[in-house]
C-alpha positions as CSV (number, residue, x, y, z in Angstrom):
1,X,-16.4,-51.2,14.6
2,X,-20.1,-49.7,15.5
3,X,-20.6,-47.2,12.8
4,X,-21.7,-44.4,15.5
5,X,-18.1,-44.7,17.3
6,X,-16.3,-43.5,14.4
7,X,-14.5,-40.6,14.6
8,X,-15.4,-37.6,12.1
9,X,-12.2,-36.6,9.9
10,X,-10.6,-33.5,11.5
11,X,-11.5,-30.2,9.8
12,X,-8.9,-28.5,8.1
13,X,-9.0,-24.3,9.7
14,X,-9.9,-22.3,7.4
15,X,-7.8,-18.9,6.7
16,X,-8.6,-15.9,8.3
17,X,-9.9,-13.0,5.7
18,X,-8.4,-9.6,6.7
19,X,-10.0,-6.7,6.0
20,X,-9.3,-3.0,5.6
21,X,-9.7,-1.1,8.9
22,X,-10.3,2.0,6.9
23,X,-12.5,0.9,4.2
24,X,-13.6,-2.5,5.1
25,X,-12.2,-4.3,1.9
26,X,-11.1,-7.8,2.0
27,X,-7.6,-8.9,1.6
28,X,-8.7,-10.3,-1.7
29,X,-10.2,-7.1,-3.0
30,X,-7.0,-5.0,-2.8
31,X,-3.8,-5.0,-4.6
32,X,-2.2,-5.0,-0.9
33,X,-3.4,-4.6,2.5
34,X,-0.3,-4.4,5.4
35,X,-1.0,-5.8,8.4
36,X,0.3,-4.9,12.2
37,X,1.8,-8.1,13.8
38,X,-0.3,-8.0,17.0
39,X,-0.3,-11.0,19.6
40,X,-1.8,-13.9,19.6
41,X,-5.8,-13.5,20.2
42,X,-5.7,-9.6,19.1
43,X,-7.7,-8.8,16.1
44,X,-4.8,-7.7,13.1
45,X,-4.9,-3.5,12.6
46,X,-4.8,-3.4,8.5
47,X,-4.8,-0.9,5.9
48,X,-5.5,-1.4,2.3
49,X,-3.2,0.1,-0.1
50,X,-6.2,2.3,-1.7
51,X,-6.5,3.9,1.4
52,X,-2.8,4.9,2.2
53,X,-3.2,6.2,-1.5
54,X,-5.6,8.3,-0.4
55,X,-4.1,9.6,2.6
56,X,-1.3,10.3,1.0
57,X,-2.9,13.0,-1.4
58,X,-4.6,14.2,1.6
59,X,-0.9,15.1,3.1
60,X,0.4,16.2,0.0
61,X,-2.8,18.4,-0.6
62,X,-2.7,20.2,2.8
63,X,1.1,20.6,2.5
64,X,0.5,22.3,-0.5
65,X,-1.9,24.4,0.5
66,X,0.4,25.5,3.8
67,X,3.2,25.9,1.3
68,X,1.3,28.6,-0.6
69,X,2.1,30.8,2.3
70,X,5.4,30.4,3.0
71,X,8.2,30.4,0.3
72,X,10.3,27.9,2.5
73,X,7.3,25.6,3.2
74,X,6.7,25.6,-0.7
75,X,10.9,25.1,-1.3
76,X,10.1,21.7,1.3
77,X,6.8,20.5,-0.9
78,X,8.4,20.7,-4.5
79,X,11.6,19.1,-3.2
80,X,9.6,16.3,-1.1
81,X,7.5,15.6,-4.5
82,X,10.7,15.7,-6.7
83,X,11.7,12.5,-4.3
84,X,8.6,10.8,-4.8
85,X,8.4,11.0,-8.5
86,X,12.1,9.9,-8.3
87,X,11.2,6.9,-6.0
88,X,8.0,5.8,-8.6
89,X,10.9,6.5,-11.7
90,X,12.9,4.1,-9.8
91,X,10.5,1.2,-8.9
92,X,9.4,1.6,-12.9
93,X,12.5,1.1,-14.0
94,X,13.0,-1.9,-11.4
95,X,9.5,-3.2,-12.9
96,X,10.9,-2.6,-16.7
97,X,14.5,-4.3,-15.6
98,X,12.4,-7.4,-14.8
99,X,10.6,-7.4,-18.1
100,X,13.6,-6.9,-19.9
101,X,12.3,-3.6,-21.1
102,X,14.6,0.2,-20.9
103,X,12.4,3.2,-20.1
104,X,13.1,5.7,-22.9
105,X,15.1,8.4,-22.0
106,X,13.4,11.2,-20.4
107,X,13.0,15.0,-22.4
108,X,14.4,18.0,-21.3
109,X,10.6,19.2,-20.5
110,X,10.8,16.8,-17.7
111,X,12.9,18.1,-15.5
C-alpha cells in the first residue's frame, strides 16, 4: 500500500471546558459549576458555585436590610437563616456520618 493513501488515525474529541457565565472560571477551577441542559448546538448556561455563594449573601444582605423595617419582614429573615444553618448542620453531620466521625453536641449558647 502507497504510503500517501494511508489513512490518518481518527482523532479522539476532545472534552468541552465549561466555564462560569458569571465569572468566567473553568469547570476545573471551581469546586462545582451547574450546568442548564440546553439542546443540542446551544452553548451550556453555567454558574460556578463561588458565584451562587455570592449571590446568596447578596439576598440575604438586602433581606436583612428590608427586615430592619418591618418586625414581620425581620420574624421571616431570622427564621429563613435558622433553616439554612440547620440545612449546613445537616449536610455536616452527613459529611461526619461518612467519615465515621459524631459532631459534638451543640451548647446551650447556640441556640
Amino acid at each position: 500500500m502507497d504510503e500517501n493513501n494511508k489513512k490518518s488515525p481518527p482523532r479522539k474529541k476532545q472534552p468541552t471546558v465549561l466555564h462560569c457565565a458569571f465569572c468566567d472560571k473553568s469547570q476545573n477551577e471551581v469546586h462545582k459549576l451547574i450546568a442548564r441542559n440546553n439542546p443540542a448546538g446551544k452553548k451550556a448556561l453555567t454558574i460556578c458555585d463561588e458565584c451562587v455563594e455570592m449571590c446568596t449573601e447578596i439576598i440575604n444582605g438586602q433581606s436583612l436590610v428590608e427586615a430592619e423595617n418591618s418586625p414581620k419582614a425581620l420574624y421571616e429573615y431570622i427564621v429563613r437563616q435558622n433553616e439554612i444553618i440547620g440545612d449546613a448542620r445537616d449536610r455536616a453531620n452527613k459529611a461526619l456520618d461518612l467519615l465515621n466521625i459524631s459532631m459534638p453536641p451543640a451548647s446551650e449558647s447556640q441556640h
